[in-house]
C-alpha positions, 0 to 999 in steps of 0.5 A: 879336304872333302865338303861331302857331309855323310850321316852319322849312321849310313843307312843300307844301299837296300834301304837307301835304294827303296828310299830312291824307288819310291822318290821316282814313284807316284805324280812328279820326283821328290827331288828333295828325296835325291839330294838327300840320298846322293848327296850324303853319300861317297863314291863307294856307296854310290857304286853299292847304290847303283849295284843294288838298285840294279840287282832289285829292279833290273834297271840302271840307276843313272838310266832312270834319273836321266828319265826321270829329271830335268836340266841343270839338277840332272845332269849335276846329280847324273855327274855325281852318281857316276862311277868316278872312272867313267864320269871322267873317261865321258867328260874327257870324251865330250871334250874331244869330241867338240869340233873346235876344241880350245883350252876351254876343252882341252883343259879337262883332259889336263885337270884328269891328269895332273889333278887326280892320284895315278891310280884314279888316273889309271882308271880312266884310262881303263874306263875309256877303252871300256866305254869307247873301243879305243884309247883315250891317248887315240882319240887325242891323236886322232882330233887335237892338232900339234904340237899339243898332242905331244903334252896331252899324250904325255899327261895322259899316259903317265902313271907317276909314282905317289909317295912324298919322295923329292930329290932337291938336286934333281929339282934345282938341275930340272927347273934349269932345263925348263928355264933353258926351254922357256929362254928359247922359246920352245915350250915343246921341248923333250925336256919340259914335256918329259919333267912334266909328264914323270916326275911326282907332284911332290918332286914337281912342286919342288922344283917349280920352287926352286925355278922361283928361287934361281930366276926370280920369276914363277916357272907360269910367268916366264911361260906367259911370257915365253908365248901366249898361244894354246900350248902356253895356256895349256902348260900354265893349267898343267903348272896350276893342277900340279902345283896348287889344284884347288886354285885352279878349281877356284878359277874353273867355278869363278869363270862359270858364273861371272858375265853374262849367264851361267857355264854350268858344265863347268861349275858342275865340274869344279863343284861335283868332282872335287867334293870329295877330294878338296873342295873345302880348299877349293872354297877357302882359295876362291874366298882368297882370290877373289874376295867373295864367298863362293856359297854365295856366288852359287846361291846367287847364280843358280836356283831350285833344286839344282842350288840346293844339290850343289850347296849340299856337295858343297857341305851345307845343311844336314849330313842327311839320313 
């Protein structure tokens, strides 16, 4: 369920692009003027905006509003207007290319692949190739240690099939094999990464139930158990993506603003790449889990503009013009 609001009457992408030049003319930005464009418009409109506006005046879009504004409101509004593909292909690349990388990082390329559609996942699989002359499964590869290539490689690279077809002995027959792996102590095992890597949402999530059913134990808290390093937290993010995404973004925008200061890199995440997929369940889990309103944790935790961008991706206010 999307919190994206859209205007009863979608105005033109030339209309709504002079709109955009003329907030970028004169002394200043009317900021006001961005949020009430962008943030009222979904990601096929977005690409139409963006196509014009460089059609008109020969420049990219994305290019002028990072000349244009300023710190946590450019790069929340920079996010959003980004092809979808290529916003995730540069956040999957900013993760590797961090030199200490830890679960921190590393789960982004988690949430790219088990809380997105096949296809969006294809095309940020092609996006990246595009963008950096090499392949996403390469750069993994090349910078993460084992043995979390082996999952990542795994995620990354599978295109699952996406219809609601679940098979209830295949399920009872898989949560067996990922008990065996679990009971073992191997949670690399080529039958917990396949499973994981090929089977559909829908067939997983059945058999994650049926886990339950037969151990008496969640397949995320015998992984807990099982061990407490890296690999364990990563499969635990791929088990919550899978399983219950919006729980995971919940948990992503909760640990970006409790403690001290703000991680805005991943509030923007939780906030600006599931406004149009469920960030509407997003809010209703957070409000579930942790006993606060998530618009007023935003409003509290953030200021100006950038505030106001959120709260609109977020549905607040005016469907805009």
């Amino acid at each position: 369920m999307a919190s994206l609001k859209l205007p009863e009457v979608v105005p033109s992408p030339t209309q709504d692009v002079e709109r955009l030049r003329n907030a970028f003319q004169g002394i200043g930005t009317d900021e006001k003027e961005l949020i009430l464009v962008l943030g009222h418009r979904n990601a096929q409109q977005r690409k139409e905006i963006r196509e014009t506006y460089h059609q008109i005046y020969k420049e990219s879009l994305v290019d002028r509003l990072q000349s244009e504004l300023s710190g946590d409101f450019r790069n929340a509004i920079v996010l959003w207007t980004c092809d979808p593909s290529e916003r995730d292909a540069k956040l999957a690349r900013d993760a590797l290319k961090v030199k200490r990388k830890g679960i921190k990082q590393l789960q982004i390329l988690v949430e790219i692949a088990c809380a997105s559609s096949p296809n969006h996942l294809m095309g940020v699989r092609q996006a990246y190739c595009a963008l950096f002359d090499c392949s996403l499964e390469e750069d993994i590869i090349a910078s993460v240690s084992p043995p979390l290539i082996k999952i990542l490689v795994g995620l990354v690279s599978s295109y699952r099939h996406d219809k609601v077809i679940v098979n209830l002995e295949v399920a009872k027959s898989e949560a067996e094999k990922l008990h065996e792996a679990v009971k073992n102590k191997q949670l690399d095992d080529d039958h917990v990464v396949w499973i994981l890597c090929t089977r559909n949402f829908f067939q997983l999530r059945e058999t994650f139930a049926s886990y339950k059913q037969l151990y008496n134990n969640t397949f995320e808290e015998d992984i807990k158990v099982c061990g407490k390093g890296d690999l364990a937290s990563l499969l635990n993010v791929a088990v919550w993506c899978i399983d219950c995404p919006e729980k995971h973004f919940a948990k992503v925008i909760r640990d970006s603003i409790v403690g001290f200061g703000t991680d805005e890199d991943s509030l923007n995440r939780g906030i600006v790449t599931r406004a149009e997929i469920d960030l509407l369940k997003v809010r209703f889990e957070y409000a579930n889990m942790f006993k606060n309103n998530l618009d007023d944790d935003v409003i509290g935790d953030t200021s100006g503009d950038y505030k106001e961008f959120l709260l609109t991706l977020l549905g607040k206010g005016p469907k805009g013009e």
